[in-house]
N, C-alpha and C positions, 0 to 999 in steps of 0.2 A: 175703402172697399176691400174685403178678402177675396184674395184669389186663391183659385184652387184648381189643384190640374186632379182631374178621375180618371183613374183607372177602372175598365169595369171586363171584368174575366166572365166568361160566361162556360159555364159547367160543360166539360165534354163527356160523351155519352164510353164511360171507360170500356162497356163490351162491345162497343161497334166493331163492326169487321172493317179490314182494310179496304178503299176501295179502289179499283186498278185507276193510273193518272191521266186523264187527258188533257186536252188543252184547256189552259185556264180562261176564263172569261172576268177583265177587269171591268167595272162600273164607275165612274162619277158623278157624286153629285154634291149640286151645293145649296143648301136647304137654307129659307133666310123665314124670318118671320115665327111664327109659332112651330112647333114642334112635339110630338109628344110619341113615346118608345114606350114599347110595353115587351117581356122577354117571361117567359114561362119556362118551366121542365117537369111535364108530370110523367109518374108512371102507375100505372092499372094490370091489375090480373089479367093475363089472355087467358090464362088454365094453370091446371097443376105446377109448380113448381116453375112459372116462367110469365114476364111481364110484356107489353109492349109500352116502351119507352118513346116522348115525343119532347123532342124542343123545337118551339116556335121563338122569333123573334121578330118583329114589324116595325118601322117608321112611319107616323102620315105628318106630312110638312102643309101648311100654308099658302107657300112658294117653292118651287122647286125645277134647280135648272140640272140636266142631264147631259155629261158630256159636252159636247161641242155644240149639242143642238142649241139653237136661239131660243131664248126667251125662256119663260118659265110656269108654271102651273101649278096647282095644289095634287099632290100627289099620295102612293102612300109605297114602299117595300118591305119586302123582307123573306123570312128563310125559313123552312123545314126539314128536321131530320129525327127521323120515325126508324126505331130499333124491334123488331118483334123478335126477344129469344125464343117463342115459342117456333118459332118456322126459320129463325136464323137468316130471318134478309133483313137490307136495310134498304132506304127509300128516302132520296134527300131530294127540294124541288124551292125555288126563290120564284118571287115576284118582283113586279115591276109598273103598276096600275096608276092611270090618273084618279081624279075625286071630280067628280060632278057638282053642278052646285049644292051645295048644302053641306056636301062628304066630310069635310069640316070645319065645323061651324064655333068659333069664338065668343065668348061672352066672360071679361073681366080673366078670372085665374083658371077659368074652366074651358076646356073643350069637349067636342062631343064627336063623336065618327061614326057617321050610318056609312056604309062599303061593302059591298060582297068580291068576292073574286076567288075563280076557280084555279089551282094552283095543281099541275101535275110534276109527279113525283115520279122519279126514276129510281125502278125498281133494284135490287142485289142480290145476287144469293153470295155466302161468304168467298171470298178469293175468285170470283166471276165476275164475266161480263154484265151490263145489263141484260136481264131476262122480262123485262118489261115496264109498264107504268100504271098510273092508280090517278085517277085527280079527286082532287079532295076541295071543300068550299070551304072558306074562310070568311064568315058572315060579323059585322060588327053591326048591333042595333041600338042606337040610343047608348053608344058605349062610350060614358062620360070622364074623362080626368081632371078630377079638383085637384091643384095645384094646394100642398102642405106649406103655404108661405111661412109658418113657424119654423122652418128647416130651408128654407131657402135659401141663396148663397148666387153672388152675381163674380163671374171668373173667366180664367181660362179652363176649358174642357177640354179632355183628351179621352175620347172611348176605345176603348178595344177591343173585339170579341173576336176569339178562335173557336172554330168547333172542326171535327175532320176534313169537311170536305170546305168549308168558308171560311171568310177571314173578315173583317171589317174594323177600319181604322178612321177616328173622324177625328177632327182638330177644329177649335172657334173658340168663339167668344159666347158666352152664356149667362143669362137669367135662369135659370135652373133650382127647380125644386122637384122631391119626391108627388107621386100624385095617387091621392086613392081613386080607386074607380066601383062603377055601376052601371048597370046597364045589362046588356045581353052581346057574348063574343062568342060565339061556336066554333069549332072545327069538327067536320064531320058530321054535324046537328050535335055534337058534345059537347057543352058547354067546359069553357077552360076558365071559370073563375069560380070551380068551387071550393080551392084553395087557396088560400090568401096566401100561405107561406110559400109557395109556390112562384110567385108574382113578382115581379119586379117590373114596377113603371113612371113614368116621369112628364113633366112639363117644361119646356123650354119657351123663352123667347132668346131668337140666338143668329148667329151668323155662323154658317158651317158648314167646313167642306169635307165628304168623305170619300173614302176609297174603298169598293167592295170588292173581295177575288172568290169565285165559286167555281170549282174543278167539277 
């Protein structure tokens, strides 16, 4: 068997603005059974000389137990953080959503995630307080992960992603392979798969406990 421990850095948005510190909010969870992560970074013209930048990144688990609560469920999270230079605020907002039946659904190296959830986003202007918030929907349709079992690899895993305002640390045991996808993923009715380079997503079967911090 090779083992391999991943590091996985995830891009931070280098013009964000600082944003002032509150109290942090820690999360656990321990996700057993399938798995599967998807992380994007696009950026689009807002106008002349200036972009709106967005990184997304999501979990939907199988089984999924949360903190201290009992028992576990199929679930899905994750995080946003939306940069517009052209207006100079930024807009960071996580989830935390179960899966109803079907939400996702197994078959051999594939899974599938139909899910909606509406996710608000707290608003910035540079070196300020909050000046408000924005909700935005996060639609996954028929949005399928074929497991790349040509690159696959059974190990220890270690991910990590920092971005300003979040942090996430997960540590297990993994069946792990890259995964293409298809389907339909929206944020905002925008569809975020129409760049492949852009993408990074995966397939797990695994035992995994992680640790979230969002300020």
């Amino acid at each position: 068997m090779r083992t391999s421990h991943i590091i996985v850095a995830g891009a931070v948005l280098g013009a964000l603005a600082t944003v002032p510190a509150d109290a942090a909010t820690t999360e656990h969870f321990n996700m057993r059974g399938t798995v599967v992560d998807f992380f994007t970074f696009t950026s689009v013209s807002g106008g002349p000389n200036c972009t709106v930048d967005t990184l997304i990144s999501f979990s939907a688990a199988t089984s999924v137990g949360r903190g201290a609560t009992p028992g576990t469920s199929s679930g899905w999270s994750g995080f946003v953080e939306q940069f517009d230079s052209c207006t100079g605020t930024q807009a960071t907002g996580s989830f935390d959503a179960p899966l109803g039946a079907g939400g996702l659904s197994i078959a051999g190296h594939t899974a599938t995630l139909n899910a909606s959830v509406v996710i608000t986003l707290a608003v910035f202007e540079p070196e300020s307080e909050v000046v408000g918030s924005v909700d935005m929907t996060l639609t996954a349709s028929g949005l399928r992960f074929a497991a790349i079992q040509a690159e696959s690899f059974v190990g220890k895993i270690h991910n990590r992603f920092r971005f300003p305002n979040f942090s996430s640390t997960s540590s297990g045991r993994s069946n792990e392979s890259p995964a293409n996808l298809s389907g339909v993923l929206t944020f905002d009715g925008a569809s975020l798969l129409t760049d492949p380079a852009s993408i990074f997503a995966s397939f797990h079967t695994q035992t995994q406990i992680a640790v979230t911090v969002i300020k």
